[in-house]
C-alpha distance (Angstrom), angle and dihedral (degrees) to the residues before:
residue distance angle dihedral
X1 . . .
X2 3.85 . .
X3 4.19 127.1 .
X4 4.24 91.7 -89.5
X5 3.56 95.7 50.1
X6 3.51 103.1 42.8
X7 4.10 94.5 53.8
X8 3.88 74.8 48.9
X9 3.89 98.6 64.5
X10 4.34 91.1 30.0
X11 3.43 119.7 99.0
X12 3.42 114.2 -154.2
X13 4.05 96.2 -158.4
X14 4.04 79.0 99.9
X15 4.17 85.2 74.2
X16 3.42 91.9 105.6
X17 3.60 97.3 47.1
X18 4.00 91.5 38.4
X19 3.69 110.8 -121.7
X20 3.77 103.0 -170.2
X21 3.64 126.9 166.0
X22 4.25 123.4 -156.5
X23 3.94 122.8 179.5
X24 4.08 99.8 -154.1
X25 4.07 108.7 -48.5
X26 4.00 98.0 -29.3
X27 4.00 110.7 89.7
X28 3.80 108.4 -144.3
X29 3.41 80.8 -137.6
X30 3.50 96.5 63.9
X31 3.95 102.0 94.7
X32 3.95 130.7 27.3
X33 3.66 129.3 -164.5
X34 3.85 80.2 -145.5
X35 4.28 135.3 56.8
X36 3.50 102.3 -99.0
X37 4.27 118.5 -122.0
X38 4.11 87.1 -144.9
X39 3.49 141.5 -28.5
X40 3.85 127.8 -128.8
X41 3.50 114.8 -157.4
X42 3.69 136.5 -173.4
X43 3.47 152.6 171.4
X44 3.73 108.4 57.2
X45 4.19 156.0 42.6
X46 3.14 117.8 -37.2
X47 3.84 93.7 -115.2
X48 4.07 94.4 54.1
X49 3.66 89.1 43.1
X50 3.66 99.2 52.4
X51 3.61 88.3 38.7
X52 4.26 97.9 58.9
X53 3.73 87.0 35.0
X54 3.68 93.4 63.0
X55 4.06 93.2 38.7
X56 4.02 72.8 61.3
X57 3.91 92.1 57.2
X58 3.83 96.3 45.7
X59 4.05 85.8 -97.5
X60 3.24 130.4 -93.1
X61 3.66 101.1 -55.3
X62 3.83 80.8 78.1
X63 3.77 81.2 64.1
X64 4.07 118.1 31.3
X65 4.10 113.9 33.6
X66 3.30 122.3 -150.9
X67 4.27 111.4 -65.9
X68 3.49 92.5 16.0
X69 3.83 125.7 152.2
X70 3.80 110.8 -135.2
X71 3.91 129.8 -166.7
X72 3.31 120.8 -157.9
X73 3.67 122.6 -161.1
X74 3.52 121.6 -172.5
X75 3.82 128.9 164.3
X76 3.86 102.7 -88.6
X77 3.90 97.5 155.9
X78 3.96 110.5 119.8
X79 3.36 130.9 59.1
X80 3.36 96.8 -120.7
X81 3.79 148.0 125.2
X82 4.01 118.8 -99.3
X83 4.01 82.5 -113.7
X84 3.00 88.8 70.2
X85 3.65 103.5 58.7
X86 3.43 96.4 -142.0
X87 3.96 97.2 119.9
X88 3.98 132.6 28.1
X89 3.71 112.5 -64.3
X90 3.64 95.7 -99.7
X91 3.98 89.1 -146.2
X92 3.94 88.4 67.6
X93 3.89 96.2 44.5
X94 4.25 84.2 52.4
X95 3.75 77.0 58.3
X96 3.29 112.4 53.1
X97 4.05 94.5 38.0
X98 4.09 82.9 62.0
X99 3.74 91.1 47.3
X100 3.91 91.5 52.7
X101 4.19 91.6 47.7
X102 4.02 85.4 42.4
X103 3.97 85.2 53.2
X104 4.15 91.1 49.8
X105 3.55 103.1 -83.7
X106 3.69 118.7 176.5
X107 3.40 100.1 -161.2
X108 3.89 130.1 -17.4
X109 4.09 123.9 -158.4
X110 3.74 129.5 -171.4
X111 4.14 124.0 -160.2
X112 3.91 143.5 139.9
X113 3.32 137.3 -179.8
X114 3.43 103.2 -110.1
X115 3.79 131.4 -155.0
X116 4.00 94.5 -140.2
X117 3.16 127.5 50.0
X118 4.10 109.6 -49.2
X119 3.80 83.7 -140.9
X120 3.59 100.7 56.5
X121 3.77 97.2 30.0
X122 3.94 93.2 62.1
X123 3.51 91.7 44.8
X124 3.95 106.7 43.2
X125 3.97 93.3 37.8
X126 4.37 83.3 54.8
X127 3.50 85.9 -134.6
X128 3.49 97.4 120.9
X129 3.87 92.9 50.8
X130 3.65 90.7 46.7
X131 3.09 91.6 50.0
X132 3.62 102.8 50.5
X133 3.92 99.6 41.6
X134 3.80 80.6 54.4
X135 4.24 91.1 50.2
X136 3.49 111.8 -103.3
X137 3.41 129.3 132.2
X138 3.72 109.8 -126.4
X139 3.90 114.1 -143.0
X140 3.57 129.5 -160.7
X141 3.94 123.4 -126.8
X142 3.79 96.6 -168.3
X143 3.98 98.1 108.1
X144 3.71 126.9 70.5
X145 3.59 88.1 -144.9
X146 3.98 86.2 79.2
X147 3.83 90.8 68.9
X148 3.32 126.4 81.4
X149 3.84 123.2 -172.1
X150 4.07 132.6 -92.1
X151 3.06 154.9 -171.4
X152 4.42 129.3 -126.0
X153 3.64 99.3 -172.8
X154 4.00 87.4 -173.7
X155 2.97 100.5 40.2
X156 4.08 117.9 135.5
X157 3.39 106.4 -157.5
X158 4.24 94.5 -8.3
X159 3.50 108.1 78.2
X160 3.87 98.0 164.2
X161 3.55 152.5 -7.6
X162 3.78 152.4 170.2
X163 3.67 118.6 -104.4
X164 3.66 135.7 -161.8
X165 4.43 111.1 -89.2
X166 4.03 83.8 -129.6
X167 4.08 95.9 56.4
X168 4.18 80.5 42.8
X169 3.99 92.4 51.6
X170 3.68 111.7 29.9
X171 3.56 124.3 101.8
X172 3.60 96.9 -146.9
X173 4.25 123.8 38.6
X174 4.01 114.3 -162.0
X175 3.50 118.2 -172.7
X176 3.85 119.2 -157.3
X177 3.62 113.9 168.3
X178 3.82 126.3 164.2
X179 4.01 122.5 -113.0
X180 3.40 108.3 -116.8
X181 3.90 152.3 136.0
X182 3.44 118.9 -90.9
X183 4.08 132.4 -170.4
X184 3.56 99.9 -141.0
X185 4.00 108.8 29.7
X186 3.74 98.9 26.6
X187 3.54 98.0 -125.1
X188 4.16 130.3 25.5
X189 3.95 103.2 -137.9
X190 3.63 136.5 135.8
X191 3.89 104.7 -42.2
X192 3.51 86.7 33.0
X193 3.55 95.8 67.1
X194 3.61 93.6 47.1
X195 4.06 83.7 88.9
X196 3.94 81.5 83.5
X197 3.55 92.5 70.3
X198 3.81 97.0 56.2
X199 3.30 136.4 62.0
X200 4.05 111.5 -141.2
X201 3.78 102.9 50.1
X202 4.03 88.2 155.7
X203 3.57 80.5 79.5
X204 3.50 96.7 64.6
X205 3.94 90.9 39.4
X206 3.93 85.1 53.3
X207 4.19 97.6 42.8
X208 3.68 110.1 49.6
X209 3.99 100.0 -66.1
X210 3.77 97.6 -150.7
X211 4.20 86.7 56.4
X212 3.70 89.5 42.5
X213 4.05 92.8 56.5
X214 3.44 91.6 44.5
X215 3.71 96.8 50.0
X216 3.64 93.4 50.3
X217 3.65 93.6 56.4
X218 3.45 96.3 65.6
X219 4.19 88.0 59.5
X220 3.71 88.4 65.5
X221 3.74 132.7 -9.6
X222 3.95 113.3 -160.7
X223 3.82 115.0 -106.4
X224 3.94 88.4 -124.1
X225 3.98 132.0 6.5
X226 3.58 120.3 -155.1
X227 3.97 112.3 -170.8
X228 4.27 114.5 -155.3
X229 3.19 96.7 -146.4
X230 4.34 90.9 155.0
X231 3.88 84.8 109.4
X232 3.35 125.2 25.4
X233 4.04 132.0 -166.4
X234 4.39 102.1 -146.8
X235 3.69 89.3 -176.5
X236 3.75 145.1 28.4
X237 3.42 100.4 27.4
X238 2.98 145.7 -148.7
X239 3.12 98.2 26.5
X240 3.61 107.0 7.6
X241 3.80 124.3 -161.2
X242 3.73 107.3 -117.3
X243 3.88 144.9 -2.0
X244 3.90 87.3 -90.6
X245 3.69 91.8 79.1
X246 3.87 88.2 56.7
X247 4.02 123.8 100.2
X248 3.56 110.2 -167.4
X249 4.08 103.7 -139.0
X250 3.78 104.2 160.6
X251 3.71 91.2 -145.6
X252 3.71 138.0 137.1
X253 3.98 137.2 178.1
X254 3.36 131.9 -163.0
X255 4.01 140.7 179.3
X256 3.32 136.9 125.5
X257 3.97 97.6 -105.0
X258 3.41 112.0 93.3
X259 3.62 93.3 -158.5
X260 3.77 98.5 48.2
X261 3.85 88.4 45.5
X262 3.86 91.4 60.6
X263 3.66 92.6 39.4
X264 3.78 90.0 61.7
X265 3.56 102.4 38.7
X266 4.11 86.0 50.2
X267 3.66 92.9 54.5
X268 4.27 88.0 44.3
X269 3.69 78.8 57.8
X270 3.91 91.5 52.7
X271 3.91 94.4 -105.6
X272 3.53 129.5 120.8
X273 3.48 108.5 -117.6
X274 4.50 88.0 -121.5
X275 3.63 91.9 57.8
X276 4.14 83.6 71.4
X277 3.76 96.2 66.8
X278 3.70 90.2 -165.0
X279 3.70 86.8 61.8
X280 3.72 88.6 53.8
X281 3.37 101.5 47.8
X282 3.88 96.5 36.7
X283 3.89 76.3 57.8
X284 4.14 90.6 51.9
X285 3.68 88.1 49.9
X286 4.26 89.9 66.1
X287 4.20 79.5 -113.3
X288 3.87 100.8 141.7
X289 4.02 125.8 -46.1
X290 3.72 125.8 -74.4
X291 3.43 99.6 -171.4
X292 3.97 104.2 91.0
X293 3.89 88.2 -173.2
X294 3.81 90.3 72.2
X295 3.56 94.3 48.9
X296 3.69 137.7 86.0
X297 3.55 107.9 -118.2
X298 4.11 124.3 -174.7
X299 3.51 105.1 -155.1
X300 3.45 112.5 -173.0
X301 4.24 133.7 172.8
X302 3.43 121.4 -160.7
């Protein structure tokens, strides 16, 4: 059976259960006559993952040109340890910052607006560290004075907001949230952790949050989302109270669809991706693709 036929006869409702096939040490996944939608990859750290994933994608010269500026946001809002799965595995964020200078990068920054303490979230998750021994400069999202106003012309029920200057100015937005249970949303994904780049999320809490994440995707949808999904909290989110809530999955996805990101990391979860009615209506709003079966998906295990 060649490449063509065989994504013919797979399904890939198995996502969330990862159905992967590998003949000796090639993955028949490995090369596609076609650009791949996103790639789901298993199986290892979150460096090596992140690392053939990309090789997938072209790398990340697709991505960053040379003397770009480059944002990364990645979920940085608890003071918590990376056990605890409550923020981005610092390890992969160290990753991708390299990939991005490797690629030509100018200059790369990392922030969020955290929900601790931006002090002792940046230094408990080991983001910060990570993040500076791999040469980024880290940037707080503590002040107002760091957001400047916009508009969401299609927006539902989100009209407007203010954004942080360094998703306004940067070449290059990566999105890097953590997979993980959350008690309001569902699920924290992609859109979800677009709340980090703003600086009223009560807002959203107050006006039909599921509308108000979907409506602020369509203002600006990351150039590339990378979900951690190495340790994942199943319950008690988003915080979570202690490593016990914590499945350890080493997993990430990756495309450039929101949407289709979200969808794929809710169904590695063990959702379907219409249970999250932000998915659903992000999908409504022509955002990205929900339906993984029309996608090309590179599904890779390590």
């Amino acid at each position: 059976m060649n490449r063509r036929e065989f994504f013919k006869k797979t399904s890939i409702a198995g996502l969330a259960a990862y159905s992967y096939v590998k003949f000796g040490n090639n993955n028949i996944f490995a090369q596609s006559e076609n650009p791949y939608d996103l790639v789901a990859i298993k199986g290892g750290e979150p460096e090596a993952m992140f690392d053939k994933a990309m090789q997938s994608l072209g790398g990340m010269k697709n991505f960053v040109k040379k003397n770009q500026t480059v944002v990364i946001k990645p979920n940085i809002g608890w003071n918590s340890t990376p056990e605890r799965a409550a923020n981005t595995n610092p390890k992969l964020v160290s990753q991708i910052i390299k990939h991005c200078y490797e690629a030509g990068a100018k200059k790369v920054y990392v922030f969020d607006h955290t929900c601790d303490s931006w002090q002792s979230c940046y230094d408990t998750s080991m983001i910060e560290k990570y993040a500076n021994d791999a040469g980024a400069t880290v940037v707080t999202g503590n002040s107002e004075s760091y957001y400047h106003p916009v508009n969401v012309p299609k927006g539902k029920k989100l009209k407007d907001a203010t954004v942080h200057e360094l998703i306004l100015e940067s070449d290059v937005f990566i999105n890097v949230p953590v997979l993980k249970n959350h008690g309001g949303a569902g699920l924290t994904i992609s859109m979800k952790n677009l709340m980090g780049i703003v600086w009223d999320r009560r807002f959203w809490h107050r006006n039909d949050l599921h509308q108000c994440i979907a409506d602020f995707a369509t203002y600006r949808k990351p150039d590339l989302n990378i979900v951690d999904a190495y340790n994942v909290m199943k319950r008690n989110g988003p915080r979570g109270v202690s490593e016990e809530d914590v499945v350890t999955m080493k997993s990430q996805i990756i495309s450039t669809d929101i949407v289709a990101a979200d969808a794929a990391a809710a169904k590695l979860f063990g959702k379907e991706p219409a249970e999250l009615d932000y998915i659903k209506y992000a999908s409504e709003l022509g955002i990205g693709k929900m339906d993984l079966s029309k996608l090309n998906i590179n599904r890779i295990i390590l």
